[in-house]
N, C-alpha and C positions, 0 to 999 in steps of 0.2 A: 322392328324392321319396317322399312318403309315399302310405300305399294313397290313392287317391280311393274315395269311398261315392257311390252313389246309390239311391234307393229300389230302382232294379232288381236290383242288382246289385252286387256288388264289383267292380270292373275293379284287378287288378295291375302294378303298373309292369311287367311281362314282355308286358303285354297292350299296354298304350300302346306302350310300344318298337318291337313288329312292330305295330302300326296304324301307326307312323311310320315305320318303315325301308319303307314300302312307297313313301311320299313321295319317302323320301333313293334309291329306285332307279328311280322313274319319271320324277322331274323329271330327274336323270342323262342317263337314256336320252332325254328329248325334246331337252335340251341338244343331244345328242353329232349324233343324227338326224336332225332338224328344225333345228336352228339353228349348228350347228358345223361337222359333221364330215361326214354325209352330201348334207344339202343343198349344202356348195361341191363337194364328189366331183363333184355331178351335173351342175352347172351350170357348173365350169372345168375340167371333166374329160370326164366323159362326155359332155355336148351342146358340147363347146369349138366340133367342126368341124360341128355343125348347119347344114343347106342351110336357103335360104328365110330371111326379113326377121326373122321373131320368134325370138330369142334362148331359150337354154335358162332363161334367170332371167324372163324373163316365161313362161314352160310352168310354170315352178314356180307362181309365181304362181297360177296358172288352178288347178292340183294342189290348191294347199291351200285356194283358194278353195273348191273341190266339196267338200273336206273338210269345211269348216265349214257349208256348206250342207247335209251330210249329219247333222253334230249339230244344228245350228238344227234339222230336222223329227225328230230322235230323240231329243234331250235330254227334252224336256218330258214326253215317255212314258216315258222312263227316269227319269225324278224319281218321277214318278207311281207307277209300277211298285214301286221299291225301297223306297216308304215302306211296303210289306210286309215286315217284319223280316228272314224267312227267306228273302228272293230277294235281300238287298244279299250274301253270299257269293258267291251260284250267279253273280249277274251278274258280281260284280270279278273270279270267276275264269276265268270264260268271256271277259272283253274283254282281262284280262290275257295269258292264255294265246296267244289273238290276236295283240296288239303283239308278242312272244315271238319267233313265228312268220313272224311279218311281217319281221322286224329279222333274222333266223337268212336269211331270205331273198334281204334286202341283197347278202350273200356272194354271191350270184350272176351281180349286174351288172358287169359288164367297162368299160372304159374306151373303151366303143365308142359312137357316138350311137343303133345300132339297137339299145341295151338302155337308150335315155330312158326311155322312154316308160312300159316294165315299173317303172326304178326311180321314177317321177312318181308312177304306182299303189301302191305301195309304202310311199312316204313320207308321203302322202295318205292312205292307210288306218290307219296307225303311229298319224298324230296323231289321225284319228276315234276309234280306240281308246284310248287314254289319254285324249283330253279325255273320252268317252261314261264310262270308269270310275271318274273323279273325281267321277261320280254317288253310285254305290254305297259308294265309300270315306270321299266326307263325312257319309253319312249314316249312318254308323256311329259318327260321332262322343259322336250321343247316348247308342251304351250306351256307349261309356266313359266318361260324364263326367256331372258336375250343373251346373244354373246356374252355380255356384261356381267349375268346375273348366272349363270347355269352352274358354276363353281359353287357359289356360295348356297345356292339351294340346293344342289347334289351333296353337299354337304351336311347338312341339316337331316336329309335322309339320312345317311350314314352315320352320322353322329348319335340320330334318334335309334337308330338299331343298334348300337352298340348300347345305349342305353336302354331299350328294351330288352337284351338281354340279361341285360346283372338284374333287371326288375322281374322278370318273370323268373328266374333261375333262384332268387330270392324269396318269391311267393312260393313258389313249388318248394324250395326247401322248407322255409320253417311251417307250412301251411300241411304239408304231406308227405315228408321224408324225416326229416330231423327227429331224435329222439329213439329210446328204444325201445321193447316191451312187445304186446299183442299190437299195443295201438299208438300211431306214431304221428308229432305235425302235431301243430296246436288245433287242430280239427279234430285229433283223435280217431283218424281212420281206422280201422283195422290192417292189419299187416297180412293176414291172413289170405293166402291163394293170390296175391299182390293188389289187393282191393286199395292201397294205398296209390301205389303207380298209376294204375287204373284207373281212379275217380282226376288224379292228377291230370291224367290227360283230357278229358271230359273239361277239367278248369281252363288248359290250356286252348283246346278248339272252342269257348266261349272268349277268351280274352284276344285269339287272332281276329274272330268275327268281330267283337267290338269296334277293333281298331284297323279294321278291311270295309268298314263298312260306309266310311267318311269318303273316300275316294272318292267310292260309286256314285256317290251325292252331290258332292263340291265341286268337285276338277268338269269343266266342260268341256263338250267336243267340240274342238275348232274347225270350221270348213278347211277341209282338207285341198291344199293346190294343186294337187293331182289327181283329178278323180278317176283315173284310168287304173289307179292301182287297186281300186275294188274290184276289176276282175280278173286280176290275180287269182291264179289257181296254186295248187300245190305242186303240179312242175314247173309252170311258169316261174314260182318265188325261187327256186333250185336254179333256173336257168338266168332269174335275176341277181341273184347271187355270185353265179358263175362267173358273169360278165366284170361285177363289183370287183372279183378277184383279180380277174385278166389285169382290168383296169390299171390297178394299182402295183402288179407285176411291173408292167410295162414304164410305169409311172418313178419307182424307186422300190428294188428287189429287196433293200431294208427293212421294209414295212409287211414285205409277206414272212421276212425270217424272222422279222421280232412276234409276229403274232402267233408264229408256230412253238418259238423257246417262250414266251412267256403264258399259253398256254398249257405248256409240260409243268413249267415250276408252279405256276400257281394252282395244278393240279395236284399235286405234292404236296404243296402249304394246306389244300383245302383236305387231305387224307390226315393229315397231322390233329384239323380239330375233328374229323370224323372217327379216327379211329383212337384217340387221346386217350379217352376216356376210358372206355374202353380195356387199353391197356392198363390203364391205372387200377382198374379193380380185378383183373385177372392176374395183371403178372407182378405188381410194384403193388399189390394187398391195402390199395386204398380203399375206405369203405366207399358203398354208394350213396349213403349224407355227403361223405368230406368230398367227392369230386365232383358234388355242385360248388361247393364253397372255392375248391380250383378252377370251375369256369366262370362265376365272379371276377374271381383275382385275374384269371388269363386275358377277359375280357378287355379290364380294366389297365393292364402292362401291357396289351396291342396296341389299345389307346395312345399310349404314353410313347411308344416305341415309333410309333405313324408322326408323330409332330416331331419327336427329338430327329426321326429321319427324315421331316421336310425341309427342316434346316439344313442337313447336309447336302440334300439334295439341291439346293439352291447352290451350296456352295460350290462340291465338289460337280453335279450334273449326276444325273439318275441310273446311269449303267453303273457307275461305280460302287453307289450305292448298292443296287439291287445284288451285283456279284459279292461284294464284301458280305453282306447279309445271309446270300445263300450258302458262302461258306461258312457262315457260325451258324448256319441253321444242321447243313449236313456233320461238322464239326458236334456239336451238342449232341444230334440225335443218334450220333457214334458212341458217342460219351454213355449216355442213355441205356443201349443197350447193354454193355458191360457194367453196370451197375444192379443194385435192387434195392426194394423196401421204399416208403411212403416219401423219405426225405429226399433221395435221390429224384423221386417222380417229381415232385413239388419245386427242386430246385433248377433240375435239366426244364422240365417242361414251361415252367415262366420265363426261365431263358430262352427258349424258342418263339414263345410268344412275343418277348421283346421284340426279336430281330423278323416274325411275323410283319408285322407291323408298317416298318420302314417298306419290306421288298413288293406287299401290295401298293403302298402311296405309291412309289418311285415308279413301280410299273403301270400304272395309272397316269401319270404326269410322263415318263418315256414315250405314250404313245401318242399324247394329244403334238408333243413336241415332233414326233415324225409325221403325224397325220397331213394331207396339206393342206390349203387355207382356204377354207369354208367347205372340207371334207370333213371336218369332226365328225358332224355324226355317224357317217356310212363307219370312218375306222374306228370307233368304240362298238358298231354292230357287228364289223368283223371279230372285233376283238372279244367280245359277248360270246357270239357264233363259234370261235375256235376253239374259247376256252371250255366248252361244253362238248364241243367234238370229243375229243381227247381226255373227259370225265371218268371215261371209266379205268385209266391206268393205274392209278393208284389202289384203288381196290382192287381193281384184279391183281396186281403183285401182292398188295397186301396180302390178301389170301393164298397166291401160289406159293408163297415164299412159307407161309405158313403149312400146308400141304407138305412142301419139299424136306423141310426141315423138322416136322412136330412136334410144333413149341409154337405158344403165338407171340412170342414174346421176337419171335422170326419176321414177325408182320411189318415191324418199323424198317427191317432191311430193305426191304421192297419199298416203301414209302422212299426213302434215302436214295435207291436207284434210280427214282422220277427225278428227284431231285436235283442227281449227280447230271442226269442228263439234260435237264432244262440249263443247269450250270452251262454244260459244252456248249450248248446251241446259242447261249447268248454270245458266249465268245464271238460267233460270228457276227452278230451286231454290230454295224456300225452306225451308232445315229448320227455324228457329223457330218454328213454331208447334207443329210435333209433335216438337220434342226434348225427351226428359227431362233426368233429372238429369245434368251432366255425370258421366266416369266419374275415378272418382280417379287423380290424379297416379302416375307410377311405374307 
């Protein structure tokens, strides 16, 4: 790759690389954490013999519900905040440091149900922290890049974090899961009181540190062109916010409904890899080895599903896409439910991941296309901002629907209802009126 230029700056590929390898070890760690590795630990392990009607996978539920509740009221002040140049470091390594800490912590909970409740806290705070510092780290985007250039290096992140996770999800299997006996993993942990999971995540808060740590060091702060935004306060950013929103009301009413329905569904999509797993070893009897080896493969068929669907989206334009998609996603996860056993999980659920894939690209590329011209940024921070508002629905049905019905195998219905309903609200989309020029091919 060659240098990128922009009026501010030179950014060196040594520079982009650590803005990316912080991608390839954070999405790693949410993998391993949040959707793999620690959330079944806690849920067929640690709460297995839970007393009382509600299940350890509905407590999860309710967990990362508050999680996201606690970004929806912090996100839009941390947008606010970091569009002070010299506070996106201070904050990515203050939340980094955090997760870090959090995850180093993990090691502590035992395979008992009276250390639920510490690991619910735990896992909840994890993902507060990564999703709140994917604040500061996008918006750093800008000094690396120019118009020209911003795609192709936003890509590189994304590509590197899909790629950190089959590599971490990889280490932790054969390294600490894989195998059976007292002692499991080519380390030979012990299994015992889950010393394995346990030392696992201790690997894992070293390997996000590693690859969090280049950022801090590389990427410089660019004189900021507004130095008035350092004294931004915490109502002020709300009231700047506010204004951002009126704005663009006034501006094209398209733009505030696409960023409310796309919002809802990708808050659905993001339930599907939180609670996947999950499902897979409670209600479709896959082991907790094999459903790393399915977030490998899932990872890997997102991948494949995001390119096969940028094609279409060139050709046919990105609503189409996005709706076609979200109908074989709720389709599938219909299917899904009346089914059972390891083969059903393995085959409905790659297929969801396929069509994954397509409906985040498309809705990605639908908004830079309604955005107006030389608004990009402000409407990818909306779009950041909303879709963190509205974090907590999915889990919370997830779990209601669980409660109501007792079964958690009830859980995906809820999921499905976000989903049906980001479906309706796109309806009302209309991006032609405010889309430009399509973008070229390739």
């Amino acid at each position: 790759m060659s240098e990128l230029r922009s009026p501010a700056q030179t950014a060196r590929r040594s520079q982009i690389l650590a803005w990316a390898l912080w991608d390839f070890g954070a999405t790693g760690l949410n993998a391993v954490v949040v959707t793999f590795v620690f959330s079944v630990y806690l849920t067929d392990s640690v709460g297995a013999d839970l007393p009382g009607d509600i299940s350890a996978t509905g407590y999860l539920g309710w967990a990362l519900g508050g999680a996201g509740l606690v970004v929806a009221l912090l996100a839009p002040a941390t947008g606010v905040w970091v569009d002070a140049v010299r506070r996106r470091r201070r904050a990515l390594a203050t939340l980094s440091l955090a997760a870090l800490a959090l995850t180093v912590a993990m090691g502590t909970v035992r395979d008992d149900y009276h250390y639920l409740a510490f690991g619910l806290i735990l896992i909840a705070a994890t993902s507060a922290c990564v999703d709140l510092a994917t604040v500061p780290y996008n918006a750093m985007l800008r000094q690396l890049s120019t118009p020209h250039t911003s795609g192709q290096i936003s890509g590189i992140g994304l590509g590197l974090g899909y790629i950190g996770s089959v590599v971490l999800l990889l280490a932790v299997y054969f390294g600490f899961i894989a195998g059976d006996g007292e002692h499991t993993g080519l380390l030979g942990v012990p299994v015992a009181d889950g010393q394995n999971v346990r030392t696992a995540m201790v690997f894992v808060a070293i390997w996000f540190g590693m690859f969090a740590l280049p950022v801090l060091i590389a990427v410089p702060s660019a004189a900021d062109p507004f130095p008035d935004r350092d004294r931004t306060g915490l109502f002020g950013a709300y009231r700047t916010l506010w204004s951002e929103i009126r704005g663009e009301w006034r501006r094209d009413r398209n733009v505030v409904y696409y960023l409310i329905a796309s919002a809802v569904f990708r808050d659905g999509l993001t339930g599907i890899f939180a609670f996947g797993a999950v499902l897979g070893v409670r209600v479709y009897g896959v082991s907790q080895a094999d459903v790393l080896l399915f977030g490998v493969s899932a990872s890997v068929v997102a991948a494949v599903g995001a390119v096969i669907g940028g094609r279409f989206d060139d050709r046919f334009g990105a609503k189409p896409v996005i709706l076609a998609s979200l109908v074989a996603i709720i389709a599938v996860g219909a299917t899904l439910m009346a089914l059972s056993g390891p083969r059903a999980f393995w085959a409905c659920g790659l297929l969801l991941c396929l069509f994954i894939g397509p409906t985040l690209s498309a809705a990605r590329t639908l908004m830079m296309r309604l955005s107006a011209e030389g608004k990009e940024g402000m409407a990818f921070g909306l779009y950041t901002t909303t879709g963190r508002a509205v974090s907590y629905l999915a889990p919370m049905l997830f779990s209601t629907f669980i409660a109501i019905f007792g079964t958690d195998r009830a859980g995906m219905g809820g999921i499905l209802v976000v989903l049906v309903v980001g479906l309706a609200a796109m309806l009302a989309v209309k991006p032609a009126s405010s889309r430009g020029p399509a973008l070229p091919a390739g």
